[in-house]
C-alpha positions in Angstrom: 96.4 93.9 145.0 99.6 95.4 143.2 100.0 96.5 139.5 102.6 94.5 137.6 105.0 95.9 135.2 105.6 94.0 131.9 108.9 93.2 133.8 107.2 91.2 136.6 108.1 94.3 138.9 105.0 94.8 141.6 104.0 98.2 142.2 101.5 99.7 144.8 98.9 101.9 142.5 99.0 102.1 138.5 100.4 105.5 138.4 103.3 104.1 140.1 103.6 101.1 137.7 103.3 103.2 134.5 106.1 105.8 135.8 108.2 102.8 136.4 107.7 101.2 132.4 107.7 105.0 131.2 111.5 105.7 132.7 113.2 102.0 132.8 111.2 100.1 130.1 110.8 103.2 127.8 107.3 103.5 128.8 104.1 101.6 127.1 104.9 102.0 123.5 107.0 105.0 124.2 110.1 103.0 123.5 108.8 101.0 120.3 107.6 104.3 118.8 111.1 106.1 119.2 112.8 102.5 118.2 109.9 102.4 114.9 110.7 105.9 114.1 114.7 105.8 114.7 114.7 102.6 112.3 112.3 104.8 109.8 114.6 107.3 109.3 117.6 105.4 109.5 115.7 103.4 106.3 115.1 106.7 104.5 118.3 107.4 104.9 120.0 104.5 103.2 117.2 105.2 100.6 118.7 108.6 99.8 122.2 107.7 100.7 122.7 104.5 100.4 122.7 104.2 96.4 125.3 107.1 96.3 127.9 105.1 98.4 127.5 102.2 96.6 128.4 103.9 93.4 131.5 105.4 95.3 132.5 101.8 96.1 131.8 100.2 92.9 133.5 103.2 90.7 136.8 102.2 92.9 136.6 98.9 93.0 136.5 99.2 88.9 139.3 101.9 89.0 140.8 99.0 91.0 140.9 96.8 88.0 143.2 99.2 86.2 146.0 97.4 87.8 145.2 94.5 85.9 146.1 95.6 82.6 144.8 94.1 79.6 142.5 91.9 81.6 140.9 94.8 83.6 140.2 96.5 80.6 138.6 93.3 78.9 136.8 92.7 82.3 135.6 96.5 82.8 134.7 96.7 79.2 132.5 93.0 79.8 130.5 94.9 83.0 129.9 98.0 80.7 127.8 95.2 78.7 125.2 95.6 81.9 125.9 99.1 82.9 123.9 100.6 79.5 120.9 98.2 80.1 120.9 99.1 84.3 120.9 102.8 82.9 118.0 102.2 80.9 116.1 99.7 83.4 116.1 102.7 86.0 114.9 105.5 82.9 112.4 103.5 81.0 110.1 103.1 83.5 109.7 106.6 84.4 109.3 107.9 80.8 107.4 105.3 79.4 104.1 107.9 80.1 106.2 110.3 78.4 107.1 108.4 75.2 103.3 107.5 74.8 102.1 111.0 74.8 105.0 111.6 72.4 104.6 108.7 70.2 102.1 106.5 70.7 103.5 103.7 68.3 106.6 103.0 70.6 106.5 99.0 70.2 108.6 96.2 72.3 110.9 95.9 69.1 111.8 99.8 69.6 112.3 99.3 73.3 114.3 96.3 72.7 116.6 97.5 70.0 117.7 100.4 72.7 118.4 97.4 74.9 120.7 95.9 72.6 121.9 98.8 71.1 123.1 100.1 74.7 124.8 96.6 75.6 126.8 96.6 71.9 127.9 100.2 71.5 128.3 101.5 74.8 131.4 98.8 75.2 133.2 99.8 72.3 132.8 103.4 73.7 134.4 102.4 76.5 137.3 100.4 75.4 138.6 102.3 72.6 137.6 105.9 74.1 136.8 105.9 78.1 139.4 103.1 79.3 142.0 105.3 78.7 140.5 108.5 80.6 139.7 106.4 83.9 143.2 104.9 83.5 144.7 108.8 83.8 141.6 109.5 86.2 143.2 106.9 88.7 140.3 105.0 91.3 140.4 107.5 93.7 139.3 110.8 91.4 137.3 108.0 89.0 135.2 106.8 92.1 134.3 110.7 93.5 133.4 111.4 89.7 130.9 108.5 89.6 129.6 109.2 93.0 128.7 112.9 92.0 127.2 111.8 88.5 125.3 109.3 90.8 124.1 112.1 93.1 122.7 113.8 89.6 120.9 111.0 88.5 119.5 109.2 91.9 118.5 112.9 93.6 116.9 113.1 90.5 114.7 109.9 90.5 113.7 110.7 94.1 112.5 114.0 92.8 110.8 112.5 89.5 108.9 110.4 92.1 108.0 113.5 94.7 107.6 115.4 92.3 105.5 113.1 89.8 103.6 112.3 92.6 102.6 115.6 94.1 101.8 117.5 91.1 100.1 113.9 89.7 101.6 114.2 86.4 103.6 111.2 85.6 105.2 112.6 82.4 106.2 115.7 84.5 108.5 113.0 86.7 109.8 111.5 83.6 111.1 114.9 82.4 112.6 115.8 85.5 114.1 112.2 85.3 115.8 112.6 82.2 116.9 115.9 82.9 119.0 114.8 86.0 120.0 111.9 84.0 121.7 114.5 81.2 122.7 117.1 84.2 125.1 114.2 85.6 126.3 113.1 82.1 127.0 116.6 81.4 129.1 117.1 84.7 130.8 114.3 84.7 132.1 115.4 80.6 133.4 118.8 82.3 134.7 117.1 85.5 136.6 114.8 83.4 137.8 116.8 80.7 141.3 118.4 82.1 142.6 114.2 82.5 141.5 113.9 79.3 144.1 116.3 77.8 147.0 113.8 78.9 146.1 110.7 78.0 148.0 108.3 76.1 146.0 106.7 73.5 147.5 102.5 72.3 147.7 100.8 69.5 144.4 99.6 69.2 143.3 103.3 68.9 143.6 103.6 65.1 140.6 100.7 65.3 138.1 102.4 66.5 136.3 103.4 63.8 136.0 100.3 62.7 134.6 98.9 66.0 132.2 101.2 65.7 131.1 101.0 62.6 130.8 97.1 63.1 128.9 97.6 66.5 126.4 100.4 64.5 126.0 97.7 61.8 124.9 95.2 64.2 122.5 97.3 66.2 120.5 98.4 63.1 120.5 94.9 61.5 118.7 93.7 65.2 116.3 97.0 65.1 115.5 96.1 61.4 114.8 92.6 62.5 112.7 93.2 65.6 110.9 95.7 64.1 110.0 93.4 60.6 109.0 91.2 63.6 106.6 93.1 65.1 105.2 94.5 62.4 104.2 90.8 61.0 103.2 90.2 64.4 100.7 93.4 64.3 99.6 92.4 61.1 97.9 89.0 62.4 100.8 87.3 60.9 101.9 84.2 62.5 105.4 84.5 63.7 104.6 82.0 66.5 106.9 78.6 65.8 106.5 75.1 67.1 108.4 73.7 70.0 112.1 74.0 70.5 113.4 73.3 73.6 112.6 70.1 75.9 110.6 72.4 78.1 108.4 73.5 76.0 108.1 70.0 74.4 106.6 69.5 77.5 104.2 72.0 77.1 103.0 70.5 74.3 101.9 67.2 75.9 100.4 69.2 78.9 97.9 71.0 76.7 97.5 67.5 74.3 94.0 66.8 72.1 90.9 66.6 74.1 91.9 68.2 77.4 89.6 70.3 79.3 91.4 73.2 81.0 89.1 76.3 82.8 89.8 80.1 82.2 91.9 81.3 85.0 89.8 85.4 83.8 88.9 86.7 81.6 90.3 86.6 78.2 90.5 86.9 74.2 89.7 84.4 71.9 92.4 84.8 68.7 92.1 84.0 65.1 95.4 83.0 64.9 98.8 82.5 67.3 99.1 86.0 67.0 97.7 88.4 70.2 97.2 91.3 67.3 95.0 88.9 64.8 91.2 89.3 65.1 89.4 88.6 67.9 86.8 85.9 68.0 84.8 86.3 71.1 85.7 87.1 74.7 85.9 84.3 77.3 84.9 84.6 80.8 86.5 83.4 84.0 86.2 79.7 84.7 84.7 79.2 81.3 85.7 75.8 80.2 88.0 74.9 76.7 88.8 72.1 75.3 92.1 71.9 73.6 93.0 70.8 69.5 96.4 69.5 70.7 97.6 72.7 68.8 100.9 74.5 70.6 103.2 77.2 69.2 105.3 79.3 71.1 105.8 83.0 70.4 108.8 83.6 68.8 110.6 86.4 71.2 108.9 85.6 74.8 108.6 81.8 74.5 105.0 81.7 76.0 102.2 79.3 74.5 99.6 80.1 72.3 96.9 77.2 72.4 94.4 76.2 70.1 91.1 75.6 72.0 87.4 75.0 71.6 84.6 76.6 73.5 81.1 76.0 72.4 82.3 75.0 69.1 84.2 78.0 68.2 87.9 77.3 67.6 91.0 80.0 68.2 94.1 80.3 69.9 94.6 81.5 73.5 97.9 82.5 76.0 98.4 78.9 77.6 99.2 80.7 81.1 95.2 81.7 81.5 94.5 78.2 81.2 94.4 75.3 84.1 
């Protein structure tokens, strides 16, 4: 009887047929392990690399739109509407242990307003102030600027992470974060600074005060209105409003009077459409409600609050728990 190679080769003892798998088929495993391993590192490496191309490419593809004139700056200044808020997306989370231990009060409206606040001001910057400086930069020298402040900022979240996780601090990573975050901003000030001596400011220029003043104005109006909001909403006041749109009309009739829905786990019972009002009692998982027909819908997120019964004590609970 002959030993078979995965192949369909026959072979005269084992030995014989493993030698043969090990040297043409790459062996039992052998191969797969090198291929599992080569495509590992070949994934790390686009982890650590890959982000710092990219922003190569996309910082020429936006010098690119210099040639467009007006239109490229009205388009470049539209994108830096998302650029602020992808800054923030990648920084928030690993500082958010941070900003507890420093002030444990940081609401969503705080959060928020920064949000806002990045996607108003940070275009006005750029129109009236940085257009002009990647204009003289050119999309060669523009892109190998943003590629190096990119280097700053992403070697630096891969170090928060190590880092964070070694040492098991999290606050610790959101430092080191923030650091590399200022390090790249501050390079890419002095790398930039020599074009910045020649450039040619327009017409417009004489407006920017204005613009900014106007885009200042409008962020603090939002920051005074978001946090007015939450504070109501910690307060127990009901900031919650009825139904709006046709989807959540149809909310409405999905949680009408008399329905009996079950407590997806467990969850509060509310005084009020309001997650900060007092709490009535504690439900359980798979406890069963019966609904008032109440619905209001909270008045940032959109999510129902639902007024329910259980054992004949009424309040108000998040609609997604229930089914």
């Amino acid at each position: 009887m002959g030993w078979f190679a995965s192949d369909g080769s026959e072979h005269e003892t084992e030995l014989a047929r493993d030698y043969h798998q090990k040297h043409n088929l790459g062996g039992v495993g052998g191969g797969s392990d090198k291929t599992m391993a080569a495509g590992g590192m070949a994934l790390v490496a686009i982890f650590i690399i890959g982000p710092i191309i990219a922003a190569k490419i996309v910082g020429f593809l936006w010098g690119l739109l210099l040639k467009l004139g007006i239109v490229g700056k009205i388009i470049s200044t539209i994108l830096m509407v998302i650029i602020g808020p992808l800054i923030l997306a990648y920084i928030l989370p690993l500082t958010g242990e941070l900003l507890n231990n420093i002030n444990q009060d940081i609401g969503v409206s705080i959060i928020v307003s920064i949000f806002v606040g990045s996607a108003i001001l940070l275009p006005v910057w750029y129109f009236f102030w940085h257009y002009d400086l990647v204009k003289e930069m050119g999309a060669s020298t523009f892109s190998e600027k943003i590629k190096k402040f990119a280097m700053f900022t992403w070697f630096g979240f891969i170090g928060s992470m190590i880092v964070g996780l070694a040492m098991g601090i999290a606050e610790f990573g959101g430092i080191l974060a923030i650091g590399s975050l200022i390090a790249g901003i501050v390079y890419y000030i002095i790398a930039t600074k020599s074009y910045a001596n020649n450039i040619t400011r327009g017409f417009g220029y004489k407006f920017r005060w204005i613009a900014l003043i106007i885009a200042f104005g409008l962020t603090t109006a939002f920051g005074i209105g978001a946090t007015t909001w939450e504070r109501n909403d910690r307060a127990g006041v009901v900031t919650a409003k009825p139904a709006k749109s046709e989807e959540q009309r149809e909310d409405v009739l999905k949680y009408s009077a008399g329905r009996t829905f079950t407590v997806s786990r467990n969850i509060k019972l509310f005084e009020v459409a309001n997650e900060y009002s007092t709490v009535i009692k504690e439900l359980s998982k798979d406890d069963r409600v019966i609904s008032t027909g109440e619905v209001l819908f909270h008045s940032i997120l959109g999510i129902p609050y639902v007024s329910v019964e259980h054992n004949g004590t009424k309040g108000w609970v998040f609609g997604g728990y229930l089914y």
